[in-house]
N, C-alpha and C positions, 0 to 999 in steps of 0.2 A: 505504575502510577496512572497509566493514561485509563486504565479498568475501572480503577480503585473512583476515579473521580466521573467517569462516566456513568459509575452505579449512584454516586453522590447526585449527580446532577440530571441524572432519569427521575429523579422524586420531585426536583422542586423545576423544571422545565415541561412543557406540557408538550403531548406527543405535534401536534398542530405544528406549537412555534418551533419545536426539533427539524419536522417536514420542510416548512419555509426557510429556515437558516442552512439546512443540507442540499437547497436547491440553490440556497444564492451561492454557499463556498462552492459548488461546482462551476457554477456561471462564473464565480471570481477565479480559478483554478484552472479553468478548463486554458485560457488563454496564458496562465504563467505557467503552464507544462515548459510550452513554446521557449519561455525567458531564463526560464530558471534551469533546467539541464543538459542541453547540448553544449554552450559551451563548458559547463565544467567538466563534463567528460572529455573534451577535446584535450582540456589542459592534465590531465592527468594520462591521457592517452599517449599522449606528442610526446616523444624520447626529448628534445631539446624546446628551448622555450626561452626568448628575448625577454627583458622587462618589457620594451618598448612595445612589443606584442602584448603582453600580460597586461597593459595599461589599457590600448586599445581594445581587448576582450572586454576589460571591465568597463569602459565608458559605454559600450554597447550593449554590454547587459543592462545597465541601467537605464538605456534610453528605451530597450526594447520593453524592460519591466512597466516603463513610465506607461505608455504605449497600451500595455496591457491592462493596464487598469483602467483606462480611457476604454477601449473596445468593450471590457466587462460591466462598467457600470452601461453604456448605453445597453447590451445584450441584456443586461437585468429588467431596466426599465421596460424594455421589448416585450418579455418574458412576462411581468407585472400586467401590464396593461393586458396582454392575450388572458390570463387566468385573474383578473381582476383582485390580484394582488396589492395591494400597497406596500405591503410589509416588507415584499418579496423585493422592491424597485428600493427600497429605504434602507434595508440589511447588504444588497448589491455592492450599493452604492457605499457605505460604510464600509466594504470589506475593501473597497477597490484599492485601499493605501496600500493594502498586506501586500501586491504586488512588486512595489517599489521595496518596502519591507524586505522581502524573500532575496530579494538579488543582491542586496546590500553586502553579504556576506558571505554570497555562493562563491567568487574568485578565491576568497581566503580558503576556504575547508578546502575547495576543489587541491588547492596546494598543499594543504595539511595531507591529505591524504594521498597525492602524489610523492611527499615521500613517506608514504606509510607510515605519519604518525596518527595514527588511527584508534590505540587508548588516549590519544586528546579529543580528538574528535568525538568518541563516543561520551566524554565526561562534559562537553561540551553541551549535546544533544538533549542528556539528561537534565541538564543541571536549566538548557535553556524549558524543557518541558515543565518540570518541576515549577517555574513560575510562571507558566504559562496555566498551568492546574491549580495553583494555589489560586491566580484571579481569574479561573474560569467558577470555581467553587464558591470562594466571597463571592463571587454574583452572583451564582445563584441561590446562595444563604440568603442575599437582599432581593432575590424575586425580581431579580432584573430577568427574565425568561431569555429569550434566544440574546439579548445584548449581552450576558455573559457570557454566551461561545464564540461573539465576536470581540469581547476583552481579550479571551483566552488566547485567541488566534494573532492577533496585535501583541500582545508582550513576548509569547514565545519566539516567535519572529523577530525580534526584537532584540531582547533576549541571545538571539543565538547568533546575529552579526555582531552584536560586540565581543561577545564573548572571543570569533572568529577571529574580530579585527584586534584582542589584546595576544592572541596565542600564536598570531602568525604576523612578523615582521614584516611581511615584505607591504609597501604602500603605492597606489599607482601615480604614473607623473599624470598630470593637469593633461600633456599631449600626447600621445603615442604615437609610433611608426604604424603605418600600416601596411610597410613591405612584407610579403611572405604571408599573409594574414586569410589571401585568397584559400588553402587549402584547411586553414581549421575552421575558417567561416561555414565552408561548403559542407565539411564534417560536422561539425555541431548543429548547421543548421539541415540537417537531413536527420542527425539523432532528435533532434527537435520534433520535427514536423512527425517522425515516428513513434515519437512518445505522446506525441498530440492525437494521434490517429489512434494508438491504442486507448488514449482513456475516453476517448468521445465512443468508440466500441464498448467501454467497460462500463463507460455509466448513461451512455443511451437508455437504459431501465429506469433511472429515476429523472431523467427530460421526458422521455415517455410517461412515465406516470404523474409526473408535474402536469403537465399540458393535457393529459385526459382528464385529471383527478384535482388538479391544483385548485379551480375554483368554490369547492365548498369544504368546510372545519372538517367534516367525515374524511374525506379525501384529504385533506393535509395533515390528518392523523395517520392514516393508513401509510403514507410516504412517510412520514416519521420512523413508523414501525418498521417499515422495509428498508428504511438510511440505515436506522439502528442496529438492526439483525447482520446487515452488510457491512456494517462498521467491526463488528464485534468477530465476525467471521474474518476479517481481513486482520485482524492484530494480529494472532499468531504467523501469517505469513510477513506483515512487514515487520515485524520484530528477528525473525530467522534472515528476509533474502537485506534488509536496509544495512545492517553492520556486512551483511557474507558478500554485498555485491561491491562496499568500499573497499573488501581485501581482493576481490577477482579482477576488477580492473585492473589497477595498475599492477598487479600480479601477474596477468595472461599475458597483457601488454608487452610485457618485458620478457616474456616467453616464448612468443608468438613466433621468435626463427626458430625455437628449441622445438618440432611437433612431436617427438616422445614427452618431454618433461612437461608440454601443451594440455598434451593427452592426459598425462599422470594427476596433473592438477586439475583438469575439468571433473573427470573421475570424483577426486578426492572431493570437490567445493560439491558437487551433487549427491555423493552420496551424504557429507554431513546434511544436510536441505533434506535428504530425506528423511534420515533417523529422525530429525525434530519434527516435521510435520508430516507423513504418514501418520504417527499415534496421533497427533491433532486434530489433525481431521476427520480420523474416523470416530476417535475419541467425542468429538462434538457431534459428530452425526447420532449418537447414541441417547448425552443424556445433554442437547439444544434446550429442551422445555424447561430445565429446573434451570441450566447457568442462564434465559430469560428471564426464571422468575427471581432468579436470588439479584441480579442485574441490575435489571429493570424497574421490578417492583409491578401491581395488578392494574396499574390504568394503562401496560404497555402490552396488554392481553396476547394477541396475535403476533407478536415475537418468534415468542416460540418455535409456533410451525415455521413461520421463514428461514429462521438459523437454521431449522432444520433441512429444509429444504436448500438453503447456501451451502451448506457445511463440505457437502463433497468437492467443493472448489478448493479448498484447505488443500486437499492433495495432490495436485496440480498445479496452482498457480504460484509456488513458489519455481517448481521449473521452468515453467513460462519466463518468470521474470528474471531469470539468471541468464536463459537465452540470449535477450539482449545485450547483455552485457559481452556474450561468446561474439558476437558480430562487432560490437563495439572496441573489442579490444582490438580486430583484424584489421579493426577501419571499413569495415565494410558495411555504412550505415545503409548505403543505397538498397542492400538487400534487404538490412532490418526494416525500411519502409516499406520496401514491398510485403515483406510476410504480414507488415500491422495492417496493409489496406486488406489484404484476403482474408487475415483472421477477421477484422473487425465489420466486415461485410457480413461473413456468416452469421458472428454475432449478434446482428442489429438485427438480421433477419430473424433468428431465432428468436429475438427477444418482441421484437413483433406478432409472432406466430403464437408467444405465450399468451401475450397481453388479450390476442382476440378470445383463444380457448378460455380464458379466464372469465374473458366479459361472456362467451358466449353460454359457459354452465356453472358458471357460480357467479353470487349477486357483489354487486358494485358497492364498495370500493374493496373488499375483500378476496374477491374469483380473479381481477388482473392483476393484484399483489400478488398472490399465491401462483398466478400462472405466469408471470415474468420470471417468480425467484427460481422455479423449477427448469423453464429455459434458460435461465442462467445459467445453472448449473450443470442439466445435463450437454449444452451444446460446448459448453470447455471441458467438461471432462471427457464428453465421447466424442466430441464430433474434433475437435480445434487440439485440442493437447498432442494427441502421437504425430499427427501431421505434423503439426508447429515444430514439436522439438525434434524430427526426423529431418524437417528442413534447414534448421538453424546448424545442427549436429554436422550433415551433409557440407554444409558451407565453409565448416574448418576442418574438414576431412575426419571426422569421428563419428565408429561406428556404433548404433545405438547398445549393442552388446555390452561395449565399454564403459557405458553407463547405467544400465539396467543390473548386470551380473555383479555389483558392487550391494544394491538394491535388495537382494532376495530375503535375506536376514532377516532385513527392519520388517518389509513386505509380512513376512510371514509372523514374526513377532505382534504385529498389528493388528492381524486376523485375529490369534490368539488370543490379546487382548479385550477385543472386543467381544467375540463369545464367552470370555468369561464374565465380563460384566453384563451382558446382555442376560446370561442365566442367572444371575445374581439379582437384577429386576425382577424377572421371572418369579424368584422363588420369597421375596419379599424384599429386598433393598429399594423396588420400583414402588412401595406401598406408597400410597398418598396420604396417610394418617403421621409419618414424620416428616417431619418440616424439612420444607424445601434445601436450606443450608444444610443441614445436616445430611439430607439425601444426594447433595450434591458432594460433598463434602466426602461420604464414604466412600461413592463411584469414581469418583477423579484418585482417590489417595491407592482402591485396591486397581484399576487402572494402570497406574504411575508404577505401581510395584511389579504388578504382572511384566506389563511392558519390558520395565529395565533387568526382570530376568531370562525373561524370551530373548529379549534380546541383546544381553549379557555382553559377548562379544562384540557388539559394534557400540555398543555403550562406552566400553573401555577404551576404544580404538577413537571415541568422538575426544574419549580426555585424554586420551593423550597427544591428537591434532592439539588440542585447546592447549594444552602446558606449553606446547612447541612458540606461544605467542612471544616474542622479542620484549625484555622490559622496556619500557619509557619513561622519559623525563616526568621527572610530575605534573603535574597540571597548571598550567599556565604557564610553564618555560618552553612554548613552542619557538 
């Protein structure tokens, strides 16, 4: 859905007001990392769990959500005024509600999926997206440019705490106890601050190119293109790790004395992670320019190469983000904050060291686009990924063996795949006289095929993890 309407809404939003509305949802975002995750992991962590607790979690997400959208509207305004923005301090400031928004119904799922009703949650998800796509599209059919992706962001949101608050009974009292509240505070607020640290690492690239570039139309085109290429790069990973890390939680969690059955399951949740995106990643690394242009459409020109230059992150960053969850389940956020300061130091460095080579031999605003996406990508996939997941792995006593040697299959299956679509370019599927749809359309389908027979075996083995799924109640009888 979320493709389907971003390709809708690349035609009637201009790359410019794309760039400005991708820098204010960061600015609005950046601070409800903070509100919005550490305690609901807490609550799905914590083997027992008071109302009177569960009340005080919630009145505190709420204050701290309020909170956040105060902080993000002045950081926008900040932001505006240094790049001589307007737009940028106007769109900020309209997102800042989404904050309060977002928490609204983070304690309910957080419980839905502590007791793993988790086909609710996910029918939830869709169903809040789905209207969140239907009024991001009507606006842009009305030319409302970047205030349709702030519709869009408001109803989904929206959207998905009620949904929470009809499918999950429980409701909080007016007061809470706040006996005992000392250690899931100090846990969620360390998963917090960790997850804050990794996305100011992650998206340092586009505050960085805001604040070099943000002041003229060329420049808030070029960060459109680079939001967009990096948006589109990251669906396949949050579509794999966002359902696979609600079942790893409370799943390790509850594991966590058993370190065989620990073991058995870390295995299992990474090697599914990799079946689905190894082929994705390398799969996009191949044919990036055409799923741009069939995408995007031609006024988003320089796409292209960026995906392409993103796309090896695909194979990575799905482990990355399951890592956290391996610390989270142990309670051991303290560490997961530590690894988010190292990793996201390297990060920011590299993504600085890009931005200069870019500016220094290719012309502005197109040489520090292309030289940030390239340090993006290669300093996670070479420099940050084995260390990170060596480290993470090390902390609940699991040897990397035990996750790589599950791996080899798909690994190689992958390979195959790609040299056979690469010679299939080669020898005319790459021609530029058929149309883009259709050329994309052949590569993805012989792709898809080759793939699921190279890799035949763990394909079977991924469905029959998937059958093993527990039926649930229908929807809406949480």
């Amino acid at each position: 859905m979320s493709i389907v309407a971003l390709a809708v809404m690349c035609r009637f939003v201009a790359p410019e007001q794309f760039g400005v509305f991708s820098t204010a949802l960061l600015v609005v975002t950046l601070p409800r990392v903070f509100a919005t995750v550490g305690f609901s992991v807490a609550i799905v962590q914590q083997s027992e769990l008071r109302p009177e607790q569960l009340s005080s979690l919630f009145w505190l997400n709420i204050a701290t959500g309020l909170a956040c959208g105060v902080v993000s509207s002045a950081a926008g305004w900040g932001l505006a005024w240094w790049g001589e923005a307007q737009l940028l301090a106007t769109l900020t400031f309209a997102l800042a509600g989404t904050s309060l928004a977002a928490v609204l119904g983070t304690t309910h799922q957080a419980l839905l999926e502590r007791r793993l009703a988790l086909p609710i949650v996910q029918r939830i998800r869709i169903a809040a997206q789905l209207a969140g796509v239907v009024m991001g599209v009507s606006g842009a059919l009305l030319d409302w440019q970047a205030w349709a992706l702030v519709a869009q962001q408001y109803v989904e949101l929206v959207v998905l705490a009620l949904l929470a608050w009809r499918c999950e009974p429980w409701r909080p009292l007016w007061r809470g106890n706040r006996a005992g509240l000392g250690g899931l505070v100090r846990f969620g607020s360390l998963y917090s601050l960790s997850n804050l640290v990794f996305y100011v690492g992650q998206n340092t690239d586009k505050l960085l190119l805001y604040v070099a570039l943000g002041s003229t139309v060329a420049g808030q085109a070029a960060l459109g293109m680079y939001s967009l290429a990096f948006n589109l790069m990251m669906k396949p990973v949050y579509l794999v790790t966002t359902p696979l890390t609600s079942v790893m939680l409370p799943a390790l969690s509850r594991a966590a004395s058993d370190h065989a059955l620990y073991t058995q399951l870390v295995a299992r949740f990474m090697r599914m992670c990799g079946i689905l995106l190894l082929p994705a990643g390398a799969g996009l690394i191949v044919v990036a320019p055409d799923v741009a242009a069939v995408l995007a459409g031609q006024q988003w020109g320089a796409t292209g190469g960026l995906l392409r230059a993103l796309a090896p992150i695909v194979l990575v960053q799905g482990f990355i983000n399951i890592c956290g969850t391996l610390l989270a389940s142990t309670g051991k956020s303290g560490r997961l904050l530590a690894g988010a300061i190292v990793t996201s130091l390297v990060l920011i460095q590299g993504l600085t060291a890009g931005y200069w080579l870019g500016a220094e031999f290719g012309e502005t605003p197109q040489g520090p686009t292309t030289g940030v996406a390239w340090a993006c990508s290669l300093v996670t996939t070479l420099v940050i990924f084995l260390p990170y997941l060596t480290y993470c792995l090390a902390q609940v006593g699991i040897p990397l063996r035990a996750v790589f040697a599950p791996l080899r299959g798909a690994a190689f299956a992958t390979a195959g795949m790609c040299i056979l679509v690469a010679t299939a370019q080669r020898i005319g599927l790459g021609d530029e006289s058929i149309p883009a749809v259709a050329r994309l359309t052949l590569q993805v389908v012989l792709g898809a095929v080759s793939y699921a027979w190279l890799a035949r075996s763990d394909v079977r083995w991924l469905l029959a993890e998937l059958r093993q799924s527990p039926n649930e109640r229908p929807f809406g009888k949480g």
